[in-house]
C-alpha positions in Angstrom: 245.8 111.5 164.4 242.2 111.4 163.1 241.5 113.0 166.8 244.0 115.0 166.5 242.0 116.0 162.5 238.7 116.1 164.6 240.1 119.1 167.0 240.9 120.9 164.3 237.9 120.7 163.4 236.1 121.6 166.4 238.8 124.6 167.3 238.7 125.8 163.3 242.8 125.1 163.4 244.0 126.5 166.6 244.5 122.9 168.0 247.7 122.4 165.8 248.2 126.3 166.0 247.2 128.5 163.3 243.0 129.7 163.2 241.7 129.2 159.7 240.9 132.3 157.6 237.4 133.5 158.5 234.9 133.1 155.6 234.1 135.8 153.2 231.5 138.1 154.2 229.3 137.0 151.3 229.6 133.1 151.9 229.0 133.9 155.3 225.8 135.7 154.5 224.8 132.8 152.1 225.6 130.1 154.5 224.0 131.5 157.0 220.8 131.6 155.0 220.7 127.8 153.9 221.9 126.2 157.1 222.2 126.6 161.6 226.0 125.1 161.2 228.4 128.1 162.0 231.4 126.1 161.9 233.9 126.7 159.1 234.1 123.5 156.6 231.3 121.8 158.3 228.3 122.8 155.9 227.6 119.5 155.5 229.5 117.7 157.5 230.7 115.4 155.1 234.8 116.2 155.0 234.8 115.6 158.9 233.0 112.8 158.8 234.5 110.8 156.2 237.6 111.0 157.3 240.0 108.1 157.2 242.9 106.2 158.0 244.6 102.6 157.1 247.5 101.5 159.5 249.6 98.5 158.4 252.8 96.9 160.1 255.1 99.3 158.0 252.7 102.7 157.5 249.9 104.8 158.5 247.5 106.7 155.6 245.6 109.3 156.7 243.2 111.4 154.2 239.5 112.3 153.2 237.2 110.3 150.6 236.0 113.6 149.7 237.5 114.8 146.2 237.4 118.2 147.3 239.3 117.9 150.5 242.5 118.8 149.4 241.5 122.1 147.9 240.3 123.0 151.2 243.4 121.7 152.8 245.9 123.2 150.4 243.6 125.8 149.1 242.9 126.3 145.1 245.6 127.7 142.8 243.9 130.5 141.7 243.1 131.6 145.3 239.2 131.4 145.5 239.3 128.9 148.1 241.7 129.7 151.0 243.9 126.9 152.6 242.6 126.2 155.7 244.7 123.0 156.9 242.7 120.3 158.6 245.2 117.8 158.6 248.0 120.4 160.4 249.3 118.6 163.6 251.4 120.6 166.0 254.3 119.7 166.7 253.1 118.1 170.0 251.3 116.1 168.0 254.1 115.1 165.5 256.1 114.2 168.6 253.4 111.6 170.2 253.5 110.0 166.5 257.2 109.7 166.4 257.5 108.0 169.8 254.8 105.9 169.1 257.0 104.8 165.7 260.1 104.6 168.3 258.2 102.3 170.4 256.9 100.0 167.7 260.7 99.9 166.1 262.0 98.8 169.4 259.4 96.7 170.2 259.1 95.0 167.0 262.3 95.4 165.0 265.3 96.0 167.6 264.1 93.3 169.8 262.7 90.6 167.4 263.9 91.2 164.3 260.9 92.0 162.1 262.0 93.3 158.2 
């Protein structure tokens, strides 16, 4: 999943099937200004690269370190920041994770018992 986070990244959303909104013309301009990186939510670089995850026998966790991650995930309630949804998966995607959880159940649970 976090490569499946990572294409978003590099396609701007249309990996898992929806392009993010395009930048306002005046944050464009600033940005443009104050750094060469013409990628949307990679200013810095820091909410791709500190992306995480934590698999244990009976989940997976998947998220950011960054505080404001989910604001540019979910976008901001009053509706200055727009939602542009990193951590969208298509539904491709959501079916490689589900047989990958059908495999470990049979593999693991079914077959040997594991609770």
């Amino acid at each position: 999943l976090l490569e499946d986070i990572q294409e978003n990244f590099d396609t701007e959303g249309e990996a898992s099937g929806e392009k993010w909104k395009e930048l306002s013309t005046d944050y464009d301009a600033w940005k443009k200004e104050h750094t060469d990186i013409d990628k949307i939510l990679q200013f810095g670089g820091d909410l791709r690269s500190k992306m995480i995850s934590k698999v244990s026998d009976r989940s997976v966790i998947i998220g950011s370190a960054q505080d404001y991650a989910a604001v540019h995930n979910f976008g901001s309630e009053d509706g200055s920041t727009p939602q542009r949804e990193f951590m969208r998966f298509s539904d491709y995607q959501l079916e490689e994770v589900v047989a990958e959880i059908e495999y470990w159940y049979l593999k693991n649970v079914k077959y040997f018992g594991v609770k």
